[in-house]
MARVEXMAR-802450 format. One line per 8 residues: their letters; for each residue x, y, z of N, C-alpha, C. Coordinates in Angstrom, 2 decimals. Each point is the difference from the previous one (the first is absolute). Layout:
BEGIN
a	X:Y:Z:X:Y:Z:X:Y:Z; ...
//
This chain:
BEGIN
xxxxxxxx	218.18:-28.76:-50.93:0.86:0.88:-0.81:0.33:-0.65:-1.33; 0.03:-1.35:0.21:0.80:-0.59:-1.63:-1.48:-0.07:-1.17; -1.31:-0.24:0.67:-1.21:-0.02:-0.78:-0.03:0.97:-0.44; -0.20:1.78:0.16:0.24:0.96:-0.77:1.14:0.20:-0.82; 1.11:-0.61:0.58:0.81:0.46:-0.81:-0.06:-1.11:-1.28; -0.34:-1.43:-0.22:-0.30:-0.42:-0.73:-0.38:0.18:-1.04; -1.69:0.62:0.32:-0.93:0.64:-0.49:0.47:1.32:-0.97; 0.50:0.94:0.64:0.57:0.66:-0.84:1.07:0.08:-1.48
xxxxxxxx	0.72:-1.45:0.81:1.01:-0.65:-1.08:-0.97:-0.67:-1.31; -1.06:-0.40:0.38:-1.00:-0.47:-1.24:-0.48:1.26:-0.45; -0.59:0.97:0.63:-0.70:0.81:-0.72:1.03:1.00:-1.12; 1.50:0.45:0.66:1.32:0.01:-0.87:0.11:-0.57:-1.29; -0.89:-1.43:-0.11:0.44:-0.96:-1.08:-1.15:0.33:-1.33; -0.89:0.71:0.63:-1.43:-0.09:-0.64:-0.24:1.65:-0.68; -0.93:0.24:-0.74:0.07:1.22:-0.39:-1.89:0.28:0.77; 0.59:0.24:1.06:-1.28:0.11:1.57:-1.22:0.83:-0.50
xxxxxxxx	-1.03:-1.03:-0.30:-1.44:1.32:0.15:-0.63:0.05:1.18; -0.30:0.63:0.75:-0.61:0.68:1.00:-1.63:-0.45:-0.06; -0.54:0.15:-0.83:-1.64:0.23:0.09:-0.33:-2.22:0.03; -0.90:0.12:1.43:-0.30:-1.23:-0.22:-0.31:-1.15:-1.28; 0.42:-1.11:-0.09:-0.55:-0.83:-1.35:0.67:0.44:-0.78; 0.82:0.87:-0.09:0.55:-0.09:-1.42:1.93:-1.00:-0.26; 0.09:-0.07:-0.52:1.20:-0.70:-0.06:1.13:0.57:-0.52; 0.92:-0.50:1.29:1.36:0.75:0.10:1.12:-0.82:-0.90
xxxxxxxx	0.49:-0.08:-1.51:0.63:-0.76:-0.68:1.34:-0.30:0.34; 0.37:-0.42:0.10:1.33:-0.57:0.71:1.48:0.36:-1.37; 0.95:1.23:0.51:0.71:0.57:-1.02:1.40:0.04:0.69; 0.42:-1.46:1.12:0.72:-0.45:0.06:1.49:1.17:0.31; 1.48:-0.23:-0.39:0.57:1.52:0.65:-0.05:1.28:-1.08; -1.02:0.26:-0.88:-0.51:1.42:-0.15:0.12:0.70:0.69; -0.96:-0.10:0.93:0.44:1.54:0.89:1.38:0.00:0.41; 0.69:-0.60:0.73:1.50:0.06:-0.08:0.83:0.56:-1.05
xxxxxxxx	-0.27:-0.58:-1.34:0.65:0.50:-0.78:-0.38:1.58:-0.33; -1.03:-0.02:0.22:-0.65:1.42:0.04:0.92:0.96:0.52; -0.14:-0.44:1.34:0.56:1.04:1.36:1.67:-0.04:-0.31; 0.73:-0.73:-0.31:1.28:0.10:-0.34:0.28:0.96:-1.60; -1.04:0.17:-0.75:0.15:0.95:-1.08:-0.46:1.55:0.64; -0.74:0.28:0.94:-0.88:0.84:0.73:0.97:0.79:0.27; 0.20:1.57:-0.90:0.58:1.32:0.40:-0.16:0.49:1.39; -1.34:0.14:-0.08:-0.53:0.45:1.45:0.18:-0.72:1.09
xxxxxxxx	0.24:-1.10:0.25:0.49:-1.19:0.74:1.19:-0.03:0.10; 0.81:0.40:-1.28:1.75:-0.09:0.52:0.29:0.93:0.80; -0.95:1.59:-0.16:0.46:1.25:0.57:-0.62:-0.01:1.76; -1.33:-0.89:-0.19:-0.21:0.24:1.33:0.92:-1.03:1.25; 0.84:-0.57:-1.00:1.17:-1.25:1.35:1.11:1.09:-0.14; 0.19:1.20:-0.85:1.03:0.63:0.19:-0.57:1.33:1.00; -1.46:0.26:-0.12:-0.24:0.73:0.96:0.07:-0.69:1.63; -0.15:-1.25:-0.14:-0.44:-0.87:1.13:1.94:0.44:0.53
xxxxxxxx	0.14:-0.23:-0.81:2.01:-0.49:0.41:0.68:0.93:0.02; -0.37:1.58:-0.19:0.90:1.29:0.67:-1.35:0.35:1.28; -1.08:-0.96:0.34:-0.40:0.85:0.96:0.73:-1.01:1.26; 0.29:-1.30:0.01:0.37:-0.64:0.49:1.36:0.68:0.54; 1.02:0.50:-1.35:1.56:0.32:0.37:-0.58:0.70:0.78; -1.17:1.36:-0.12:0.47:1.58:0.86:-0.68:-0.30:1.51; -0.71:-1.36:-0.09:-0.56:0.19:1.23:0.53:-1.01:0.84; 0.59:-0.98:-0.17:0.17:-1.17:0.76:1.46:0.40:1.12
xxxxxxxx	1.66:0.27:-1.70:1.02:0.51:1.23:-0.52:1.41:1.06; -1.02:0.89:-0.25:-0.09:1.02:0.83:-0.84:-0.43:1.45; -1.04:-1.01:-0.30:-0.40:-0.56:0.99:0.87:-0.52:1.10; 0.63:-0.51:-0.31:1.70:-1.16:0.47:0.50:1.15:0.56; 0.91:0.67:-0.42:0.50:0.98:0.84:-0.65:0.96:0.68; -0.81:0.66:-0.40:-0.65:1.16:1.26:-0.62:-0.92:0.77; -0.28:-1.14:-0.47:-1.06:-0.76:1.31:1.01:-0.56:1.08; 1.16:-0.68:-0.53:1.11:-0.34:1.18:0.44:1.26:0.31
xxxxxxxx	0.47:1.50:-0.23:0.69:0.53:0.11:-1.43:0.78:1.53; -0.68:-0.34:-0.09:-1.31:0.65:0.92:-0.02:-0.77:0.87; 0.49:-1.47:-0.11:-0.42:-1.17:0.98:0.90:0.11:0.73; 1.35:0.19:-0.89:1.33:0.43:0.98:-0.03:1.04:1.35; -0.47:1.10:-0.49:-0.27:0.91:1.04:-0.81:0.05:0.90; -1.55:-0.74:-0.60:-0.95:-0.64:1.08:0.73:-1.02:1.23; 0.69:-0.65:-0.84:0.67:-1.57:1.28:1.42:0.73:0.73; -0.26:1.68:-0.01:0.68:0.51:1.26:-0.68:0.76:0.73
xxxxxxxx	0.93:0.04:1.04:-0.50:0.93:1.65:-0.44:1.21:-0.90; -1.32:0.49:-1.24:-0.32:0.95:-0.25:-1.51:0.63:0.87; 0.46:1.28:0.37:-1.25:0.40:0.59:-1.69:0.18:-0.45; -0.83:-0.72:0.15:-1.35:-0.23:-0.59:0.14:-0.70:-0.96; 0.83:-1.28:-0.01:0.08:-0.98:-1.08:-1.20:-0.70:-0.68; -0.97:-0.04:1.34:-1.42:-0.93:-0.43:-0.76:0.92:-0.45; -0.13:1.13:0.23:-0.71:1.38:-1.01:0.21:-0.18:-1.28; 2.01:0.21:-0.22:0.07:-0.55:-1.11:-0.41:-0.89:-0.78
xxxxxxxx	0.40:-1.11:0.53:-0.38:-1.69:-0.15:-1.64:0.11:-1.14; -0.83:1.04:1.33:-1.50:-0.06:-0.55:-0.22:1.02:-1.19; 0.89:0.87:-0.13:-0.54:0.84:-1.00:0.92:-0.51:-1.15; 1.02:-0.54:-0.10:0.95:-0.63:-1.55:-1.14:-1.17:-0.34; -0.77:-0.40:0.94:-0.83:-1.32:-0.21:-1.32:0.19:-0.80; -0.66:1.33:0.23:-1.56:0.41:-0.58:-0.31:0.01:-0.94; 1.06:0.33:-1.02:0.20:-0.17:-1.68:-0.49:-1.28:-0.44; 0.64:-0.89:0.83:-0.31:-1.43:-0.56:-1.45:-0.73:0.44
xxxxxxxx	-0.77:0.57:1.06:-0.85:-0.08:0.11:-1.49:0.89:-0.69; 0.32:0.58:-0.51:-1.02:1.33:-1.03:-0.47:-0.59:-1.14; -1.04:0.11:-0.32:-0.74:-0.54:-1.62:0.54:0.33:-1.00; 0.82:-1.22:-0.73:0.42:0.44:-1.26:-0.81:0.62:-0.58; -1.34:0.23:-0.25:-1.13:0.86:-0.45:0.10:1.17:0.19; 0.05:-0.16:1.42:-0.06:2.17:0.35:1.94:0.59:-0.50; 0.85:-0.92:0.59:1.26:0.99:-0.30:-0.22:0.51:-1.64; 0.10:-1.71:-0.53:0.02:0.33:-1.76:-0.62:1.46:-0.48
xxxxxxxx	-1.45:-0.09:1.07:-1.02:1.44:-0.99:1.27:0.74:0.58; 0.38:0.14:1.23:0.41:1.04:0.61:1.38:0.79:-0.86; 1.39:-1.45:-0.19:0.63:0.51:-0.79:-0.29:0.41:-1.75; -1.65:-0.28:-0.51:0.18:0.45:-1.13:-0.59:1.39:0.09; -0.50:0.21:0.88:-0.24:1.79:0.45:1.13:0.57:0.11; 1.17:-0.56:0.69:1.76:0.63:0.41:0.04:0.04:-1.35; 0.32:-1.20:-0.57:0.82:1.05:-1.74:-0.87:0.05:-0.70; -1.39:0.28:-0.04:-0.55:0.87:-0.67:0.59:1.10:-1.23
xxxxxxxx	-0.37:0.23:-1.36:1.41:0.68:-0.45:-0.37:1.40:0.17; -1.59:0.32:0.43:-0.33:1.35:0.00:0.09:0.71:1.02; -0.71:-0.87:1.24:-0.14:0.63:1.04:0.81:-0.88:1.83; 0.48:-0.96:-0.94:0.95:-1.07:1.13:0.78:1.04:0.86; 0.60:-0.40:0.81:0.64:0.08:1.44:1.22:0.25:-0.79; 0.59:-1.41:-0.60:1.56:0.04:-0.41:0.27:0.60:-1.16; -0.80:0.85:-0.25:0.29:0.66:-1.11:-0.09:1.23:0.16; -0.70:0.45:1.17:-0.03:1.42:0.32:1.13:0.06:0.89
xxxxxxxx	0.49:-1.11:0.74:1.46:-0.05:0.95:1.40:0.70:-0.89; 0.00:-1.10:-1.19:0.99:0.24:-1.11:0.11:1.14:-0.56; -1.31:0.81:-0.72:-0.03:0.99:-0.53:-0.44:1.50:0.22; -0.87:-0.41:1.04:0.02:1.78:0.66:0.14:0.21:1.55; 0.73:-1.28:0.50:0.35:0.44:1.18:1.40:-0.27:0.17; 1.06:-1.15:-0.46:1.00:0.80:-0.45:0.69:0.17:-0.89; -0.90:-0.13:-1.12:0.92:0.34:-1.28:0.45:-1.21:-0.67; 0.45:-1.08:0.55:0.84:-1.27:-0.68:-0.45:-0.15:-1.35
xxxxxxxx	-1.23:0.08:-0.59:-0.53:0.01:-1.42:-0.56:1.26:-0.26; 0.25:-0.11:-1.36:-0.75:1.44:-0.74:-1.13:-0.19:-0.37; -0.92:-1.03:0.10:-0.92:-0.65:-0.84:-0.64:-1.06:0.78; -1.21:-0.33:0.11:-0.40:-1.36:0.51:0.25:-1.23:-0.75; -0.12:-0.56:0.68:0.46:-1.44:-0.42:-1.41:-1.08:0.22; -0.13:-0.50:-1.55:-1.29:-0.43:0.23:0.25:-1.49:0.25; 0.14:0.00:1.43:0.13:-1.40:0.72:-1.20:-1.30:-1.05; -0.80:0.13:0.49:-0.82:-1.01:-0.43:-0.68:-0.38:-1.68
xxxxxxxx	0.53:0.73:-0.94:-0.14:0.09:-1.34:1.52:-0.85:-0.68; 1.14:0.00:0.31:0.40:-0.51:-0.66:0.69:-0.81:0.68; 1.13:-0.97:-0.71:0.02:-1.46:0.77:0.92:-0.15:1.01; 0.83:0.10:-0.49:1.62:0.32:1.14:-0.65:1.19:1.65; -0.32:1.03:-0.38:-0.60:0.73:0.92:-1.24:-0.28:1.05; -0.58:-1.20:-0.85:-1.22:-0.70:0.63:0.84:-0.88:1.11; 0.66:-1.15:-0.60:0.52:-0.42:0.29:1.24:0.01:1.44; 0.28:1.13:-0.22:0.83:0.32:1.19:-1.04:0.46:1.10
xxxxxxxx	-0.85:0.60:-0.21:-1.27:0.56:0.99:-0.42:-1.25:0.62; -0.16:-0.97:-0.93:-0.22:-1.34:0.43:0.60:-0.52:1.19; 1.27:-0.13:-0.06:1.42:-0.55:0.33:-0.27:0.37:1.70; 0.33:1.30:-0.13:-0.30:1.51:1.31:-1.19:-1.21:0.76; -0.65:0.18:-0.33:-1.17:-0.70:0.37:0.29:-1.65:1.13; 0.79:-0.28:-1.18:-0.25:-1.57:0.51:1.26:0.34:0.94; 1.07:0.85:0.02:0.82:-0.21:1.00:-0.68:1.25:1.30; -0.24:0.29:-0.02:-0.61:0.86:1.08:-1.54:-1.09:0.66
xxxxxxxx	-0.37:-0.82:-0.59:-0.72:-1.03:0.97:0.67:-1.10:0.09; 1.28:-0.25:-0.40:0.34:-1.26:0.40:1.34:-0.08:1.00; 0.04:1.14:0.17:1.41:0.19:0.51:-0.37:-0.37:1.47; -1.47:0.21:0.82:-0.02:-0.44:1.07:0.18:-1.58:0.17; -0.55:-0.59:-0.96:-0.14:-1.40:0.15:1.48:-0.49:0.11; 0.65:0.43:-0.67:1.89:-0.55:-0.31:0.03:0.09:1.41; -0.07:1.66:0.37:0.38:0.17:1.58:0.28:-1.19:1.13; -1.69:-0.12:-0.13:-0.29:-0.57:1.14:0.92:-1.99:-0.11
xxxxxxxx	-0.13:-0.47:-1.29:0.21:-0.92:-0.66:1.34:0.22:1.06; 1.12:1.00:-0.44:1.22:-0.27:0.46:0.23:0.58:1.29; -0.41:0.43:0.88:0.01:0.53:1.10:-0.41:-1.38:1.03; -0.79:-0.72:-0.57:-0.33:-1.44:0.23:0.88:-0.56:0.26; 1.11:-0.18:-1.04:1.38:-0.95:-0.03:1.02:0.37:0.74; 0.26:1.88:0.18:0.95:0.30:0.83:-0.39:0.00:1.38; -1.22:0.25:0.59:-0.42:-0.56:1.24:0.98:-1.36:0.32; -0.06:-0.83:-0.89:0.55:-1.61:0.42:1.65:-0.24:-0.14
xxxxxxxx	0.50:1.07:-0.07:1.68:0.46:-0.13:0.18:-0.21:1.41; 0.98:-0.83:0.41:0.47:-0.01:1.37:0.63:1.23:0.62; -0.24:0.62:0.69:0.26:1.30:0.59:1.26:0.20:0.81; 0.65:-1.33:0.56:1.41:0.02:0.32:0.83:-0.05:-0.98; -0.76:-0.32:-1.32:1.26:0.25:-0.95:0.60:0.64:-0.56; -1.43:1.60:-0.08:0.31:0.90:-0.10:0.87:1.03:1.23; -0.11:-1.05:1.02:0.56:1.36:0.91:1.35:-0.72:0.35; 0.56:-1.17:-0.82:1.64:-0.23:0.33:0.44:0.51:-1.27
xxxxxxxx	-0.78:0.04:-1.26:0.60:0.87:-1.28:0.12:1.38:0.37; -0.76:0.73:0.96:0.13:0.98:0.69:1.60:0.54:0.59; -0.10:-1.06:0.96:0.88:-0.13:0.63:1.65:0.01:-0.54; -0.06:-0.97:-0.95:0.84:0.25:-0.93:0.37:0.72:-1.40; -1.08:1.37:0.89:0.49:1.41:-0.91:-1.01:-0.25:-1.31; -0.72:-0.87:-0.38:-0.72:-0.01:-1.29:-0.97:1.42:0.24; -0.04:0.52:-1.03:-0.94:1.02:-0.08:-1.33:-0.37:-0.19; -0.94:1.19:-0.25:-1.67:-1.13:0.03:0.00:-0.54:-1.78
xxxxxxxx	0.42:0.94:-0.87:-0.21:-0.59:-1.21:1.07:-1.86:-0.24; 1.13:-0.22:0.71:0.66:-0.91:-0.37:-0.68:-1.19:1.21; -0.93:0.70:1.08:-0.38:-0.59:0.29:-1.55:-0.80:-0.32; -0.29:0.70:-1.19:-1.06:-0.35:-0.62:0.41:-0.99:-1.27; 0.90:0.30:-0.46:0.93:-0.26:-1.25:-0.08:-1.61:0.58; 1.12:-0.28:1.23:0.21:-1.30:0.27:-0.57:-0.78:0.98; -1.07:0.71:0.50:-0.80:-0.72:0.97:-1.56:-0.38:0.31; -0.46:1.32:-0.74:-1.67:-0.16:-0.48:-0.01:-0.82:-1.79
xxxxxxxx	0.77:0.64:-0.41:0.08:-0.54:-1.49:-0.18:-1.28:-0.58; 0.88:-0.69:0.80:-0.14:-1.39:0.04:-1.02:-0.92:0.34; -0.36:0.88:1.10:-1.31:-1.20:0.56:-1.38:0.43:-0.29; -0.45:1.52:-1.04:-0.55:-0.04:-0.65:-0.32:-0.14:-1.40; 0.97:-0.59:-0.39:0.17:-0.28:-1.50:-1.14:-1.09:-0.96; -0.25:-0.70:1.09:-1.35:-0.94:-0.48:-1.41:0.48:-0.20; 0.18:1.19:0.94:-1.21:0.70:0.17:-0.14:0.98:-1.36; 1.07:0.85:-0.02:0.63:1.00:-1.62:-0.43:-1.19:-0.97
xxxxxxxx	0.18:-1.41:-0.27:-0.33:-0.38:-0.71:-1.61:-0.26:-0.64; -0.32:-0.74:1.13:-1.43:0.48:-0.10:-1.02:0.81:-0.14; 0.72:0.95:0.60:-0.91:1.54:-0.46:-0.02:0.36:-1.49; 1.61:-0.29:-0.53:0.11:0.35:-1.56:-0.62:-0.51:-0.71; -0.27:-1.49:-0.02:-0.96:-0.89:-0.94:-1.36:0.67:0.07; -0.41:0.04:1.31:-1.57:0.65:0.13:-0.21:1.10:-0.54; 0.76:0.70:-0.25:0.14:1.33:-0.62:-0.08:0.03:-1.19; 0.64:-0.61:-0.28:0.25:-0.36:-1.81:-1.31:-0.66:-0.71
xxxxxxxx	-0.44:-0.94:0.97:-1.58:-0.49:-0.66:-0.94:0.87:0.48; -0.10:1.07:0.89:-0.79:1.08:-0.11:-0.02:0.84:-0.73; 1.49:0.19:-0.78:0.28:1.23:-0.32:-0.59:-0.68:-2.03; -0.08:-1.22:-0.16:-0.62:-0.18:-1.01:-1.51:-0.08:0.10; -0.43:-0.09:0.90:-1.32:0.03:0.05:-0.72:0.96:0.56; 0.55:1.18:-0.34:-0.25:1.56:0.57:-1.69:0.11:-0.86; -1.02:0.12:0.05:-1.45:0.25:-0.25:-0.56:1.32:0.22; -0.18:-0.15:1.47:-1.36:1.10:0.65:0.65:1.30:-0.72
xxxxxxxx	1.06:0.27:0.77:0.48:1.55:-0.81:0.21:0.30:-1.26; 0.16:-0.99:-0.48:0.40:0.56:-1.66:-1.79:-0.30:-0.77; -0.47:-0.47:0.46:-1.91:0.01:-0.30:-0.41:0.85:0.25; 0.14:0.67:1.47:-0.54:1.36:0.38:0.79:1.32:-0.34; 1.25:-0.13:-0.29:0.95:1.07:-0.38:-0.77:1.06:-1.38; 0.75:-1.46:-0.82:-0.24:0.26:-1.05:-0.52:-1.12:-1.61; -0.65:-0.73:1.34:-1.05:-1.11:-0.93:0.86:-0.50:-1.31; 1.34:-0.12:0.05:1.09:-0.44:-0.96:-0.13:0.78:-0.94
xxxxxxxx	-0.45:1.25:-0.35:0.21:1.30:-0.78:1.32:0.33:-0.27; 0.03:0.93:-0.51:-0.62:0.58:-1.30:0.26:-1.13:-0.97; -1.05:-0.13:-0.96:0.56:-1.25:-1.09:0.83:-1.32:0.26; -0.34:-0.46:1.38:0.08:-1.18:0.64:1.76:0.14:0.19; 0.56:0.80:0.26:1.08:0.19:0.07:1.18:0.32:1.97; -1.16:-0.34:0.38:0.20:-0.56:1.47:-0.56:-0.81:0.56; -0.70:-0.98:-1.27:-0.31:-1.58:0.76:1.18:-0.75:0.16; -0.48:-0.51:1.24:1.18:-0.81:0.63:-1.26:-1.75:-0.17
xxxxxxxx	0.64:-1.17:0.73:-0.56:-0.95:-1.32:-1.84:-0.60:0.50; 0.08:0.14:2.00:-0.76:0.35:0.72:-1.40:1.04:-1.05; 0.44:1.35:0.09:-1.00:0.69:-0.61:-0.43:-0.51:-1.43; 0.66:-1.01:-0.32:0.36:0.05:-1.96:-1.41:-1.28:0.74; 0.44:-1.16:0.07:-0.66:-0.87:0.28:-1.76:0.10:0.00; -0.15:1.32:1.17:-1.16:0.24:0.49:-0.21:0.38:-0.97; 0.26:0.62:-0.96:-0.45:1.42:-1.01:-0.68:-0.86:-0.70; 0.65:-1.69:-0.55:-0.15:-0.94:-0.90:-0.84:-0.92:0.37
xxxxxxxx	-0.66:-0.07:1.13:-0.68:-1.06:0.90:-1.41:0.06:0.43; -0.38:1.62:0.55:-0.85:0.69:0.04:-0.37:1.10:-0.82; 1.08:0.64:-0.67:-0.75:0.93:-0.83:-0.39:-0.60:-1.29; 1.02:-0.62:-0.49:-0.51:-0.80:-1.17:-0.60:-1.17:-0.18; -0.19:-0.56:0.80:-0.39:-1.66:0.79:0.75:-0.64:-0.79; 1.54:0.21:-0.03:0.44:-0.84:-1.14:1.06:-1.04:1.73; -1.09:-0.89:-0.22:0.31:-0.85:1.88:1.08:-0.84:-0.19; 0.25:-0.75:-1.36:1.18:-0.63:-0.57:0.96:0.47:-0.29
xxxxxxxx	0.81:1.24:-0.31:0.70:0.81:-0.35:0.67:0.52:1.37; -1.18:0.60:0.71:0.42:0.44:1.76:0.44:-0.77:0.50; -0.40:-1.41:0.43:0.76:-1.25:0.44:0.98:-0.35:-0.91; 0.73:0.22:-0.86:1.05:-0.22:-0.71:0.90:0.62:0.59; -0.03:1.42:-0.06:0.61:0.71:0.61:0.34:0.30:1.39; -0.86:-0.73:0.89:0.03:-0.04:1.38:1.21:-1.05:0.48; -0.13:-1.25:-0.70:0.92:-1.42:-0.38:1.51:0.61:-0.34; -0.55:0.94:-0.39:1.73:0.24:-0.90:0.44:1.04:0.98
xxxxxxxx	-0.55:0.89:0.93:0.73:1.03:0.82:0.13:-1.32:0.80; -0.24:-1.00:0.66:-0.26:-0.71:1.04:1.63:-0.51:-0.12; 0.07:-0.52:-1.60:1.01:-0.87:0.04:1.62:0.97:-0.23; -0.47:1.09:-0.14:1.16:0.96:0.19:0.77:0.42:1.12; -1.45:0.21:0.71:0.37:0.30:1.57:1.05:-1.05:0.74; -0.82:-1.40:-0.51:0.51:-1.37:0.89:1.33:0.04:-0.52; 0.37:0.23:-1.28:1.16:0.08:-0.34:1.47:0.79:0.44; -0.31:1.47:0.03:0.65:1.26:0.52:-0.06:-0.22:1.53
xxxxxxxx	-0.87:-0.84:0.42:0.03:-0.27:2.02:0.76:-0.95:0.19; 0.00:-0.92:-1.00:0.86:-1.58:0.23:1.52:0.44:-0.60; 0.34:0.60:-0.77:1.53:0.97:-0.36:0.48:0.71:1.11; -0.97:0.64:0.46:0.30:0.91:0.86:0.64:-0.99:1.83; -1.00:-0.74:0.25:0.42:-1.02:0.69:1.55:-1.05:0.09; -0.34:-0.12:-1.26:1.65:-0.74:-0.10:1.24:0.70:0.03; -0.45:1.59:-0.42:1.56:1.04:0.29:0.04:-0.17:1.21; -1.31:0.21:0.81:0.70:0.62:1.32:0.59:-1.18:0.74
xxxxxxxx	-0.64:-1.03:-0.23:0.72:-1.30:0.70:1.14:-0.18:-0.20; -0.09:-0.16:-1.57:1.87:-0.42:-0.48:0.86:1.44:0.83; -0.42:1.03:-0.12:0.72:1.25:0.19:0.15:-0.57:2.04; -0.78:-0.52:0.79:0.13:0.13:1.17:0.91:-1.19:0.35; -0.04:-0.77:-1.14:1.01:-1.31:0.01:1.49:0.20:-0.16; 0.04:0.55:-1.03:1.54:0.77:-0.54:0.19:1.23:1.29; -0.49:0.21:0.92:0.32:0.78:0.54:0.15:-0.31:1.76; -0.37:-1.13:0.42:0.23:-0.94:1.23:1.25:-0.93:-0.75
x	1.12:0.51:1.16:1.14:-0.90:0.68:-0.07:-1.54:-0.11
//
């Protein structure tokens, strides 16, 4: 792992030719400075960073709020169990085509839902043409396949909740929400933590769908930094520039995961007796 990543850190440094024998001149942090002037680069960490907000807290809650009800006496729980789970197992390939057929702006699903079946819009809404609208189609996306994974993630942890503890909070009149409040809460809180970080560095490195969506269209205005990279790496063989930019989402991520880490600690510190 550290030899590629090395490798890449040199080719970052160099202004990279591709075609054998020829020589790659060494232009030192150029590309860096590049990518930190880069319009299209600032917009695609701001696309990267509202797809992150809309998808990460919705994951977190519908996925515990599903695990909750799974880790009770519910009837056909493992039916359940298996069908909240299939999403996360499906080809980012096929859903992606699949949801860019759904908002389609002509002939999509959610647009004939909205507008001639019941009315909610007067007009279609051309999901995949402009950015915010792409973008949220996006979002839909990543939380409707990831919400099984949270699931199962936390249904995991409340399995390991001691079960007499819930039934003397019982006992002493706790209801099921205060008994979730002060008795699952706690002893899955390490687990909530971990899921959030993973989330957050997925949710910056969102790719397959926004490539197959909408190939960071219209006017590169839903590249996120993933698609930006590739666009710069392979389409242009500009291989020094792409590894610049790969370095620099890398060290963002590590950054916003290692912040994110120290709230919840300090926060679980300030908050133990």
């Amino acid at each position: 792992m550290l030899y590629p990543a090395m490798q890449a850190l040199l080719i970052s440094l160099r202004d990279y030719k591709i075609t054998p024998g020829a020589v790659s001149p060494w232009v030192g942090l150029d590309n860096y400075i590049r990518a930190v002037q880069d319009p299209v680069l600032q917009q695609s960490f701001v696309n990267a960073g509202f797809y992150m907000l809309a998808t990460v807290p919705a994951q977190i809650v519908i996925g515990l709020f599903i695990a909750v009800l799974l880790d009770s006496k519910l009837p056909g729980r493992t039916l359940f169990r298996v069908l909240f789970y299939i999403p996360v197992i499906t080809s980012w390939v096929v859903v992606s085509l699949l949801f860019q057929y759904l908002f389609s702006s002509d002939r999509g699903v959610v647009n004939w839902f909205l507008v001639d079946f019941t009315g909610l819009l007067g007009e279609n809404v051309n999901w995949l043409g402009e950015r915010w609208p792409a973008m949220t189609a996006i979002s839909i996306l990543g939380i409707w396949k990831g919400v099984g994974w949270s699931m199962l993630i936390f249904l995991a942890a409340l399995t390991g909740v001691p079960r007499d503890l819930h039934e003397a909070a019982a006992l002493d009149g706790a209801g099921a929400f205060r008994r979730f409040r002060y008795v699952s809460l706690p002893f899955i809180r390490g687990t909530m933590t971990t899921v959030m970080i993973l989330l957050v560095i997925g949710g910056f490195n969102v790719f397959t769908s926004v490539l197959l969506m909408t190939g960071g269209g219209p006017l590169d205005q839903t590249q996120v930094p993933l698609t930006y990279m590739y666009q710069q790496a392979f389409t242009f063989l500009d291989f020094g520039y792409g590894s610049a930019v790969s370095f620099l989402l890398t060290l963002v991520v590590l950054a916003i995961a290692g912040l994110q880490y120290w709230v919840t600690q300090r926060t679980a510190k300030e908050g133990t007796p």
